[in-house]
C-alpha positions as CSV (number, residue, x, y, z in Angstrom):
1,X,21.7,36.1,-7.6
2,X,22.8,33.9,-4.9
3,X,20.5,31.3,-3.5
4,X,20.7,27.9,-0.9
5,X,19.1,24.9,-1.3
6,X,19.3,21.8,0.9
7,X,20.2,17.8,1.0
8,X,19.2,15.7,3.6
9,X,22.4,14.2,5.2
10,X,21.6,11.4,8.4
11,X,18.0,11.0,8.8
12,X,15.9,10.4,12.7
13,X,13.1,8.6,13.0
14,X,9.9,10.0,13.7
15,X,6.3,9.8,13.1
16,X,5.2,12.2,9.5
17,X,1.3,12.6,10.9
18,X,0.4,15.1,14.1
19,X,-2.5,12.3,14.0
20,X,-2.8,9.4,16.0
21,X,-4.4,7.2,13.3
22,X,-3.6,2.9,13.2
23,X,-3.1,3.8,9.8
24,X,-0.6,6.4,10.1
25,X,2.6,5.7,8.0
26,X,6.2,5.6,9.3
27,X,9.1,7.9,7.9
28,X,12.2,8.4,8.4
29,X,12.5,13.0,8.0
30,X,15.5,14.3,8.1
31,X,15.9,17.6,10.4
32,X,19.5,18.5,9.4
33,X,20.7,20.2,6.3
34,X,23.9,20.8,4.7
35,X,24.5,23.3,1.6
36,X,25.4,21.7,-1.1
37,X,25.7,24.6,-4.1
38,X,24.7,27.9,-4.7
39,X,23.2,29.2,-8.0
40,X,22.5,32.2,-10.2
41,X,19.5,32.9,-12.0
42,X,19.5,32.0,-15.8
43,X,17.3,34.7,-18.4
44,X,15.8,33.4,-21.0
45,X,13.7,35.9,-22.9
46,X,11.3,32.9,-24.2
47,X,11.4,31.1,-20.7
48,X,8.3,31.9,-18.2
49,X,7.4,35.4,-16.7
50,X,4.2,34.3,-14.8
51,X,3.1,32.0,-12.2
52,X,3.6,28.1,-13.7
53,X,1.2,26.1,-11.9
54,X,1.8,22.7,-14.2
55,X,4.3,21.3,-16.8
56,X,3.5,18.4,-19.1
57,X,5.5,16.5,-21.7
58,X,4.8,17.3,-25.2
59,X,4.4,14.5,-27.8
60,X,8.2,14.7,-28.9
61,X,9.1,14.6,-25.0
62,X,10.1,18.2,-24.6
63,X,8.2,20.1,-22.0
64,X,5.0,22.3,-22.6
65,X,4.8,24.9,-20.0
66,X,1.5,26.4,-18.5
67,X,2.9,30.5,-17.7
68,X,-0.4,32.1,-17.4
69,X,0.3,34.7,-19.8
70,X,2.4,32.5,-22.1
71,X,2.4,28.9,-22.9
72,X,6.3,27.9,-23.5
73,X,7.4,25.0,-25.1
74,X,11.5,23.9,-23.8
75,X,12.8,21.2,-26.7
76,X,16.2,20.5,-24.8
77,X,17.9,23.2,-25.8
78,X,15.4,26.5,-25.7
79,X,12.4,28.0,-24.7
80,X,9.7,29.5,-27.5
81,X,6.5,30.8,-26.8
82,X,3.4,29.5,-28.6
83,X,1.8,32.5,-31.0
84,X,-1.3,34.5,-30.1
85,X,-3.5,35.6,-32.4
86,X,-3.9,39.3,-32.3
87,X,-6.8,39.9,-29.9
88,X,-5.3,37.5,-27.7
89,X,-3.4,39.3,-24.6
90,X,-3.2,36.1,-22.2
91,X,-4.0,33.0,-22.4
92,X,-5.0,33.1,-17.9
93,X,-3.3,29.6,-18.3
94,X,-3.7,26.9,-15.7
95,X,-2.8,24.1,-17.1
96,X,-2.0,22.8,-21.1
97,X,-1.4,19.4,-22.8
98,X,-0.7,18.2,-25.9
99,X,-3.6,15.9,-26.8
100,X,-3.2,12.2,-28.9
101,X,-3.5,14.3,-32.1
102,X,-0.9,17.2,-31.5
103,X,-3.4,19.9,-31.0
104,X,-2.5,21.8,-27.9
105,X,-5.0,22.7,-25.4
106,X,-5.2,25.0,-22.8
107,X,-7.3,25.2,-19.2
108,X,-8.0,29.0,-19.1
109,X,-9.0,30.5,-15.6
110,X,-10.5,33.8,-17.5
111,X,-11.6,32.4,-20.7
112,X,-13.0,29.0,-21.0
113,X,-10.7,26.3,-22.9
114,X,-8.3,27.2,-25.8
115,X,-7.4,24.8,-28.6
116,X,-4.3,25.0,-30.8
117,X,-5.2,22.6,-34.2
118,X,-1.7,20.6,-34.2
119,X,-1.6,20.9,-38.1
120,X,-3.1,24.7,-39.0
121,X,-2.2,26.1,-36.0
122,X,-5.9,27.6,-36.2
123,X,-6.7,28.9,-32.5
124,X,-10.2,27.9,-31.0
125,X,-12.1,29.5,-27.6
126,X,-14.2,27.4,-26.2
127,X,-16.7,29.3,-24.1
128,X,-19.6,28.2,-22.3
129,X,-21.7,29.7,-25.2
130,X,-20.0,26.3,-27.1
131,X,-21.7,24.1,-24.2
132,X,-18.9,24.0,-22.4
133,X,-19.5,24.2,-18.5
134,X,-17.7,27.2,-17.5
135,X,-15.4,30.0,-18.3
136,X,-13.1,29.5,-15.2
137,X,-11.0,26.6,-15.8
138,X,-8.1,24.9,-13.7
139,X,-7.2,22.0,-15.3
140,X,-7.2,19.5,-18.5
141,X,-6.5,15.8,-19.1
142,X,-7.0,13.7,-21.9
143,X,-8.2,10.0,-21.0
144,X,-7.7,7.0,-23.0
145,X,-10.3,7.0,-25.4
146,X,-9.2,11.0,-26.6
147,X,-12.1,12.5,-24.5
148,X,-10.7,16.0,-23.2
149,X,-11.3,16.3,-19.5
150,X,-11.8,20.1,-17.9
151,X,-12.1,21.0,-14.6
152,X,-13.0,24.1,-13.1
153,X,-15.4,26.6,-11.2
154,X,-18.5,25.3,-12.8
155,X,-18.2,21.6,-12.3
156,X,-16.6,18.7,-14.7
157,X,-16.7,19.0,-18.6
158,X,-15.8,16.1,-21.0
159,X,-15.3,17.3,-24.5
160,X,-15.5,14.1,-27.5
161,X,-14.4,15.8,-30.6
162,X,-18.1,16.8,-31.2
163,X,-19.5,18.5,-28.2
164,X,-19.6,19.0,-24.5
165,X,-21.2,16.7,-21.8
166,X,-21.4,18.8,-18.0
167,X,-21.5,17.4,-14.6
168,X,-22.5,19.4,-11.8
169,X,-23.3,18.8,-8.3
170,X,-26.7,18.6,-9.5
171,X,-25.4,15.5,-11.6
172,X,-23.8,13.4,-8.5
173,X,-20.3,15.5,-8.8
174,X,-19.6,16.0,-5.2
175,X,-18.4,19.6,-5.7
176,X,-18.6,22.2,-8.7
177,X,-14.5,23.5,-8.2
178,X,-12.2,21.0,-9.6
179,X,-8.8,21.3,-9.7
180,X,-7.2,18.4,-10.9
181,X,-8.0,15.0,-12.6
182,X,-7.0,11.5,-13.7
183,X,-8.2,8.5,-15.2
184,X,-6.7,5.2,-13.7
185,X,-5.9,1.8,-15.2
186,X,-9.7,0.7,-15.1
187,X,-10.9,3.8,-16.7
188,X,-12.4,5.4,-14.0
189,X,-11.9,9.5,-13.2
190,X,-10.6,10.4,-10.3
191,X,-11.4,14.3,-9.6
192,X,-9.8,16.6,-6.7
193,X,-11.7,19.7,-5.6
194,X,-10.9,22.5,-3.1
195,X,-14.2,20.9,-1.2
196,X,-13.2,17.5,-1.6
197,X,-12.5,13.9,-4.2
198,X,-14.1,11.8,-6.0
199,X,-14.6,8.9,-8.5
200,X,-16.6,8.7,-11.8
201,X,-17.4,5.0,-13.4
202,X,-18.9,6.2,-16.0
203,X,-22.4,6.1,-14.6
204,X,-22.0,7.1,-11.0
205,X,-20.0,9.7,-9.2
206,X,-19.2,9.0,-5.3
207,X,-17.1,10.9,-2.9
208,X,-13.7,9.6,-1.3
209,X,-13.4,9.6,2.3
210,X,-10.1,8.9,4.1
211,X,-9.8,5.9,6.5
212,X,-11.7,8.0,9.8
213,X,-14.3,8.5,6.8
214,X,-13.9,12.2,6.7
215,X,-14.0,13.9,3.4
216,X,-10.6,15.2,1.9
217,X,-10.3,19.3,1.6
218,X,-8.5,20.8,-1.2
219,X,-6.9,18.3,-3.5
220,X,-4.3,19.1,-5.8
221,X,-3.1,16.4,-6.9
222,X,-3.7,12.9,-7.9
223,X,-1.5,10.1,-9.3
224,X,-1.5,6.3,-10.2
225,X,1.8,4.7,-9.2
226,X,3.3,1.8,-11.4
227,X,2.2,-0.6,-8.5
228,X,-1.4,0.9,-9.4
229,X,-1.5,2.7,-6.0
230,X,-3.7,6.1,-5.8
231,X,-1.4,8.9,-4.4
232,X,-3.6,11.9,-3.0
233,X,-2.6,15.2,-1.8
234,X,-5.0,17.8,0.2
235,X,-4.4,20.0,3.0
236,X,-3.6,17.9,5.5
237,X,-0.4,16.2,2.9
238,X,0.5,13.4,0.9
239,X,-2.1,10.1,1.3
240,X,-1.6,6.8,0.3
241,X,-4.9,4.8,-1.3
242,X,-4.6,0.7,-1.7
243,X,-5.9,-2.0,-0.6
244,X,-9.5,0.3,-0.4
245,X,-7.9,2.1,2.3
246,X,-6.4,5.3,2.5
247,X,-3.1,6.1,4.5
248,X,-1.6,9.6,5.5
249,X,1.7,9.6,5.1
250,X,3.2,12.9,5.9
251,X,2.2,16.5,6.3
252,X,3.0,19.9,4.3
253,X,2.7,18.6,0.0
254,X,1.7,20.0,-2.5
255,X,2.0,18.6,-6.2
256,X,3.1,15.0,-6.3
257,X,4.9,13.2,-9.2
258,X,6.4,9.6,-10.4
259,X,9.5,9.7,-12.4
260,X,10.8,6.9,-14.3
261,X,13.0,5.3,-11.9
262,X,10.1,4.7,-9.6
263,X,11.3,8.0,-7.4
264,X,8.7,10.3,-6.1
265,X,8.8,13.5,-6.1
266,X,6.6,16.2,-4.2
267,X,6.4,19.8,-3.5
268,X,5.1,21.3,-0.2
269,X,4.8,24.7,1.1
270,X,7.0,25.9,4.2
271,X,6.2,27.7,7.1
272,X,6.7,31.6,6.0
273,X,5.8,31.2,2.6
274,X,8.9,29.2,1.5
275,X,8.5,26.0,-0.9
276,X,10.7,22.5,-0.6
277,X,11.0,20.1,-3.3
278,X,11.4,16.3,-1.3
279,X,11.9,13.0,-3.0
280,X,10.9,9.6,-1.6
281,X,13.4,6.5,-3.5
282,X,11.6,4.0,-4.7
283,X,14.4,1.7,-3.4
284,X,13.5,2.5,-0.1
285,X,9.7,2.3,-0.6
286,X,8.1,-0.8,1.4
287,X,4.5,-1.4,2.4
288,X,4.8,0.7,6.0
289,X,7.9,2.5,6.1
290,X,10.2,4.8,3.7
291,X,12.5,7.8,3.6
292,X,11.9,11.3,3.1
293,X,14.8,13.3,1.3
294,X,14.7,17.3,1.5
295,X,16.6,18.1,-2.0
296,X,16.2,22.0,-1.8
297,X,14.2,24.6,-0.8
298,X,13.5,28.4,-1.5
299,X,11.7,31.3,-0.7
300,X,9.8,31.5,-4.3
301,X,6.6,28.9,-4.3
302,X,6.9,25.7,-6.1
303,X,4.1,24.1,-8.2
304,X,3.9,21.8,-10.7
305,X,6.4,18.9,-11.6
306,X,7.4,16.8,-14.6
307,X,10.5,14.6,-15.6
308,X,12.1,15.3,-18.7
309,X,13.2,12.5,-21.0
310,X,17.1,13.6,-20.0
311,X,16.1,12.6,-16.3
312,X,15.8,16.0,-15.3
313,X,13.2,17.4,-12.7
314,X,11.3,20.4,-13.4
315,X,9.0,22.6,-11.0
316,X,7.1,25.3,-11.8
317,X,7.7,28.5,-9.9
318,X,6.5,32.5,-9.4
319,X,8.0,33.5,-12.2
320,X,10.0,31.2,-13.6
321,X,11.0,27.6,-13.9
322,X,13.2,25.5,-11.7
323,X,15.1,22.3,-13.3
324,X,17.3,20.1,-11.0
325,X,19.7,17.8,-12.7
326,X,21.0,15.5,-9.9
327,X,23.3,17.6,-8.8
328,X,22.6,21.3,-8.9
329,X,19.3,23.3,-9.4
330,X,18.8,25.9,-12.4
331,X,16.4,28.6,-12.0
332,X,15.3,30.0,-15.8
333,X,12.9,33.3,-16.1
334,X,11.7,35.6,-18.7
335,X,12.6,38.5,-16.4
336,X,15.7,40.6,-17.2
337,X,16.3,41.6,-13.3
338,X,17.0,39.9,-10.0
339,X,13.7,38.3,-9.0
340,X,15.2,37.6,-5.5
């Protein structure tokens, strides 16, 4: 299977937001594009067969892969698919991590919350008959005291090795569908929802509003920069959040990530259907004005990203699994046939 991806060459100046904001970034987006390799489709009959929406780093640093019906660990070298127990026909996966104590858990969108006991390898479903808050589940974090985090139709559930505490809309949560989460360097929980964000202290929940004080729509991701900046991403693209401000800084993202270096990384959907993966240096990062590099783009949707401790960049895909080394992009899938 032939595919092209795309580098940015010269970049033009120009403003990233159709908005006329004071607090509008500006980027320099390139509009020009030059091949730069062509690739073939790798099968791996362990590697994903199902939509990946995330990917996160195991404990050992390999990755652990969220493939809906599977979840897939990749150790460096090869892909292997975690065991069901019989009964067990999908896990609906959404999202997976690997918690402090090596247990494995796993953000179901069919059947609650799954955990993997890191030692027995003893599989438990959470339902909501278990207290937690609902059986349609998008996402799962692990904060910094080894609470377990969920997010989903029903609200926000935190789970503290004993039981299950609920928020609803009813509780202060500004709205019941969560999709992702993160705690920050203070301890608070950030929470996107497809109706808007948030913030927990611990006592109070209270919604975001961007700088024309306008709730956000549809946030699916959130991060903390090492410069302890809040990155947000909704439907209207990629926002900036410091100095208690926020700042749009360019339109069409999607997933958002940090890498090591300092780089960032982001996904965003193309006119069409098509996908792009862009990366912003953190070299040429300053407080009001940066570059925007297109690294490659396809027809197949991109989702979720994560770093792997070689330096490589992996993005979850339709069906498959996309890892860019620099250079050139892999694409791996559990399907024996041309996916294109």
């Amino acid at each position: 299977m032939i595919l092209v991806f795309t580098i940015s060459c010269k970049t033009e100046k120009q403003n990233a937001n159709s908005q006329d904001g004071k607090n509008d970034m500006v980027i320099d987006i390139d509009n020009s594009f030059s091949i730069i390799s062509k690739f073939d489709t790798i099968y791996e009959p362990n590697a994903p067969k199902r939509i990946t929406r995330n990917i996160k780093l195991d404990n050992e640093g390999g990755l652990l892969i969220a493939a809906y019906d599977d979840i897939v660990r990749y150790n460096g070298e090869s892909f292997t698919q975690l065991k069901k127990e019989e009964g067990i026909e999908s896990w609906y996966a959404f999202d997976v991590l690997e918690d402090k104590k090596g247990n494995v858990w796993i953000a179901s969108d069919q059947s609650g919350v799954f955990r993997i006991n890191g030692q027995t390898g003893v599989i438990t479903n959470f339902s909501t008959a278990d207290g937690l808050g609902h059986r349609r589940n998008m996402c799962i974090y692990e904060d910094k005291a080894g609470n377990i985090w969920i997010g989903g139709q029903g609200g926000l559930s935190k789970f503290d090795g004993v039981g299950f505490t609920n928020f609803t809309e009813k509780d202060g949560l500004p709205h019941n569908d969560i999709n992702t989460i993160l705690e920050d360097k203070k301890g608070d929980i950030w929470f996107g929802t497809r109706g808007n964000a948030g913030i927990y202290d611990g006592i109070t929940f209270s919604e975001l509003k961007n700088d024309e004080g306008k709730s956000f729509f549809n946030v699916w991701s959130i991060i903390q920069d090492k410069f302890d900046n809040i990155w947000l991403v909704d439907s209207s693209g990629l926002w900036k959040y410091s100095d208690d401000t926020f700042v749009h800084v360019l339109q069409d993202a999607w997933k958002i990530y940090e890498d090591t270096k300092g780089d960032f990384w982001f996904t965003g959907m193309l006119k069409g259907g098509a996908s792009t993966l862009k990366r912003i240096e953190e070299s040429t990062m300053t407080k009001e004005e940066f570059d925007v590099t297109e690294v490659f783009k396809s027809e197949k949707m991109f989702f979720g990203i994560v770093e792997d401790n070689k330096g490589k960049i992996w993005i979850g895909g339709g069906d498959g699994i996309w890892m860019y080394n620099g250079e050139t992009v892999d694409y791996y899938t559990g399907i024996l046939k041309n996916t294109e």
